[in-house]
C-alpha positions in Angstrom: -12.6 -8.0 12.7 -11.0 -9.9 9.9 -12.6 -8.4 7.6 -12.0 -4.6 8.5 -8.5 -5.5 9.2 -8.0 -7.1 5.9 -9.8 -3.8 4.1 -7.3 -1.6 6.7 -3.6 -3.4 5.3 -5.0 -3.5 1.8 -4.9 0.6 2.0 -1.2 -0.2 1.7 -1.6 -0.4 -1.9 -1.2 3.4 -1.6 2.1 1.8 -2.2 3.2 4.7 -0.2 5.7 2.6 2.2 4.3 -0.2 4.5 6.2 -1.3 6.5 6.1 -8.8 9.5 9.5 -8.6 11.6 9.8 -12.3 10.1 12.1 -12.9 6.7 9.8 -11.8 3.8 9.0 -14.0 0.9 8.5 -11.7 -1.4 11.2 -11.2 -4.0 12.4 -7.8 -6.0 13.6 -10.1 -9.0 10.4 -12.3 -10.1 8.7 -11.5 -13.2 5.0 -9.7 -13.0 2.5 -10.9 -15.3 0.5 -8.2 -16.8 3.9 -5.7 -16.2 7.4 -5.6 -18.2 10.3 -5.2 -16.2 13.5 -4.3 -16.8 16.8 -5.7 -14.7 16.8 -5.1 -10.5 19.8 -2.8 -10.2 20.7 -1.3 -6.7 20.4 2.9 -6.3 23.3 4.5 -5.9 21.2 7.7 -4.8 18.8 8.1 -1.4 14.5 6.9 -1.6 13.3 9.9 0.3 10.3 10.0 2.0 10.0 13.4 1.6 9.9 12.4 -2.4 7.6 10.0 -2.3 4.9 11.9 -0.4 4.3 14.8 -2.0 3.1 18.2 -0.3 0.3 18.4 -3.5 -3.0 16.4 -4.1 -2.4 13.9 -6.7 -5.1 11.4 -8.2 -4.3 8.6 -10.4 -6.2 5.6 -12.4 -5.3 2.2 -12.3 -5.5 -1.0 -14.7 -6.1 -4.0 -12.3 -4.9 -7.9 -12.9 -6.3 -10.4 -10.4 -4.5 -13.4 -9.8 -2.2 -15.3 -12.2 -3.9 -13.3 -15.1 -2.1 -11.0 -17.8 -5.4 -8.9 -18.6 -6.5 -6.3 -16.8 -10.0 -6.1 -15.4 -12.2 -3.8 -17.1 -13.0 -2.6 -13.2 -10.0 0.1 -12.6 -9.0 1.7 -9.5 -8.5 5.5 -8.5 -6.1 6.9 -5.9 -6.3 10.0 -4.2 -3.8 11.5 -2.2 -4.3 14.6 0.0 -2.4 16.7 2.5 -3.5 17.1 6.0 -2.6 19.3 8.6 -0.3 16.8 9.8 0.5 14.5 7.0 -1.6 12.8 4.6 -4.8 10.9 3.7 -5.4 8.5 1.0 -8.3 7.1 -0.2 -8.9 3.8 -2.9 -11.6 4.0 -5.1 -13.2 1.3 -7.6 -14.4 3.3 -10.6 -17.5 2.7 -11.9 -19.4 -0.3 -12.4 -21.2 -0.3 -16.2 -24.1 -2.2 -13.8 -24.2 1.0 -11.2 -22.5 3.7 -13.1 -21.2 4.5 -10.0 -17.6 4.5 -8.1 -17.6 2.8 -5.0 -15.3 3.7 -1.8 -12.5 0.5 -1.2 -10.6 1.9 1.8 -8.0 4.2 3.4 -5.2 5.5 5.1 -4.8 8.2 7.6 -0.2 9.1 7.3 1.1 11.4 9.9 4.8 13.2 9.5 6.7 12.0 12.3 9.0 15.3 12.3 11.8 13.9 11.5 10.9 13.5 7.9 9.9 9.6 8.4 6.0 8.7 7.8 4.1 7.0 9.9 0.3 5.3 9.6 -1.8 6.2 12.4 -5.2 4.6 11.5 -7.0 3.1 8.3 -10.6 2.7 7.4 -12.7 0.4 5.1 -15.4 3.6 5.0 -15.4 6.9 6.3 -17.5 7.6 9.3 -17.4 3.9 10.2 -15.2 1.2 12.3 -11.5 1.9 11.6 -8.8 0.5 13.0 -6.1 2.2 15.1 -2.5 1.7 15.2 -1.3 2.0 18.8 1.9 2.9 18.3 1.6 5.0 14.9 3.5 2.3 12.4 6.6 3.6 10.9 6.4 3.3 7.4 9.5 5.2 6.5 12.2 6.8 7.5 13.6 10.0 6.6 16.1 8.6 4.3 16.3 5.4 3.1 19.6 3.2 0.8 18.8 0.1 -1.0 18.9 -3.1 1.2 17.7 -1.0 4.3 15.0 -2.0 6.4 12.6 -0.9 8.8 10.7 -3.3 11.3 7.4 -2.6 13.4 5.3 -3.8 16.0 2.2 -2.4 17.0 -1.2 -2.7 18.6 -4.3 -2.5 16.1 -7.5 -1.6 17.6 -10.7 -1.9 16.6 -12.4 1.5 17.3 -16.5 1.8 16.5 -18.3 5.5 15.4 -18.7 5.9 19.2 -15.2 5.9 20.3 -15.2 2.5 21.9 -13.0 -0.5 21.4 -14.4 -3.6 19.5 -11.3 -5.5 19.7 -7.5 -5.7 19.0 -4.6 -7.7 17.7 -0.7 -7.6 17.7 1.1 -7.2 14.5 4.0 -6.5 12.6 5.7 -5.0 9.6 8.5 -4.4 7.7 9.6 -2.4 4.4 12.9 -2.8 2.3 14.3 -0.4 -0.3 15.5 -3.1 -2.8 16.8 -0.6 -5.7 15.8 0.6 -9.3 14.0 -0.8 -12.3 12.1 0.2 -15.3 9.0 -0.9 -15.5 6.2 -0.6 -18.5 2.8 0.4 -17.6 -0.2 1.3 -19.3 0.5 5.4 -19.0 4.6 5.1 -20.3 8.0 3.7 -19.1 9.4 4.5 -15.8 12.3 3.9 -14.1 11.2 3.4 -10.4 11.9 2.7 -7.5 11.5 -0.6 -6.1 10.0 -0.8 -2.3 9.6 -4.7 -0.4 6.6 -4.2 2.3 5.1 -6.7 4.3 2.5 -7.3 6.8 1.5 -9.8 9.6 -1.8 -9.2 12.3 -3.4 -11.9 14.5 -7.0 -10.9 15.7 -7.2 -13.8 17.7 -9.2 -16.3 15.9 -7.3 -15.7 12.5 -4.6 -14.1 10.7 -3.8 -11.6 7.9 -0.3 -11.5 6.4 0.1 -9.2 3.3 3.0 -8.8 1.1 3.7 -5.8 -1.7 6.0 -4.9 -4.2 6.0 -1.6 -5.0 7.4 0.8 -8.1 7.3 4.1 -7.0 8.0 6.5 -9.8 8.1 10.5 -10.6 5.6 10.9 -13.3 5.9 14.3 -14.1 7.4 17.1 -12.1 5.8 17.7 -8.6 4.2 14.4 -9.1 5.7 11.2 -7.5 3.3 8.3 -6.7 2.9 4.4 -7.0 3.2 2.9 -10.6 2.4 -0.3 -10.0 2.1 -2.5 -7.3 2.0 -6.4 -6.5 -0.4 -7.6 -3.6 -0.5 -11.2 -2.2 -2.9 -11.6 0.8 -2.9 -14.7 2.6 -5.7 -15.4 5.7 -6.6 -17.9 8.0 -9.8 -18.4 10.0 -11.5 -20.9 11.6 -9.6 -24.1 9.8 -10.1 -22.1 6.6 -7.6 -20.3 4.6 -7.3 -18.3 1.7 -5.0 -16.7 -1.1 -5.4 -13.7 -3.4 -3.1 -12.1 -5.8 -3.8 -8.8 -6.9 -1.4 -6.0 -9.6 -1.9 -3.0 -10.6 -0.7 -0.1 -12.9 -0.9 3.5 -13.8 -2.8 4.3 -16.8 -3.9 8.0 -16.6 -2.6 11.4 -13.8 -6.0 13.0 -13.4 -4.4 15.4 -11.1 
């Protein structure tokens, strides 16, 4: 369970808005190693969900940095985003290995349009076909409209659904998201001035925890095309007496589509 549920809130990355109902830790003004920013100012216009998640497929390649590093792995990541009847799925990929030559599936997101232009996650997945988890209710992830310093806060059921249908198990968590303003930021691909989006997550399976935090620029790349630019990940998890930290960036090197 703490292992699919870990895979599950990492799909967040999507940077697509997550939304711990506890004050976050995570702060809009900190320097990124591996990233140049530019100075936190608030928005004086409206994030829009409708923005962010585009009506068109989009895929994108990412540069990764793992922990306090400034170089980026030479193992990059590709996003794909595409629309569903009823909102959105996204998918992480690891591209390939020089040891397989192949890309290998990381995990993903099923996003449903809640109808009043908000966004909500329904269910995520470390592989298709196999366990995913189920959020019970839908998490909000965004509202229609959103001003810097606003904040949404969630609670919700996750469960742990097999390829038969049946529960495996469950856990109660909590989220939260926070539009802290603009910045520009410098990524492999060019210089954006983007949006800046707080996220956090907390879930308790029971015999352990998961709390994940993100910082998010969200950018316009090119017209039609608005995704994640980079993205800040710190993962914290307890189990059994044990406990564990990981620190993980990204950014946009190449639009493939």
């Amino acid at each position: 369970m703490r292992r699919i549920v870990s895979v599950v809130l990492a799909g967040f990355v999507t940077g697509q808005l997550a939304g711990c109902a506890s004050n976050p830790t995570v702060s809009a003004g900190e320097p990124a190693k591996g990233l140049e920013l530019g100075v936190l100012q608030p928005s004086e216009s409206l994030l829009s969900a409708e923005l962010v998640f585009s009506p068109d497929p989009i895929i994108a390649r990412y540069q990764r940095f793992q922990g306090g590093s400034s170089r980026a792995n030479t193992r990059r990541s590709e996003l794909r985003v595409e629309p569903t009847n009823e909102g959105w799925q996204t998918q992480w990929w690891l591209l390939p290995s020089r040891a397989t030559g192949k890309a290998s599936y990381e995990q993903g997101l099923t996003l449903r349009n809640g109808g009043d232009g908000s966004v909500l996650a329904a269910s995520g997945f470390g592989e298709p076909g196999k366990t995913q988890i189920v959020f019970d209710p839908p998490v909000r992830l965004s509202p229609a409209l959103m001003q810097s310093g606003d904040r949404v806060e969630s609670e919700f059921l996750a469960r742990e659904i097999d390829t038969e249908g049946k529960q495996r198990g469950s856990g109660k968590g909590t989220s939260w998201t926070e539009y802290a303003g603009k910045q520009r930021v410098v990524t492999p691909m060019g210089t954006y001035d983007a949006d800046v989006v707080l996220s956090g997550w907390d879930f308790d399976y029971g015999s352990g925890k998961v709390r994940m935090q993100m910082r998010t620029w969200i950018a316009t790349i090119k017209p039609g095309r608005t995704t994640v630019v980079a993205q800040e990940i710190e993962e914290e998890t307890a189990t059994l007496g044990m406990s564990g930290l990981s620190r993980t960036r990204v950014a946009i090197e190449s639009l493939v589509r």
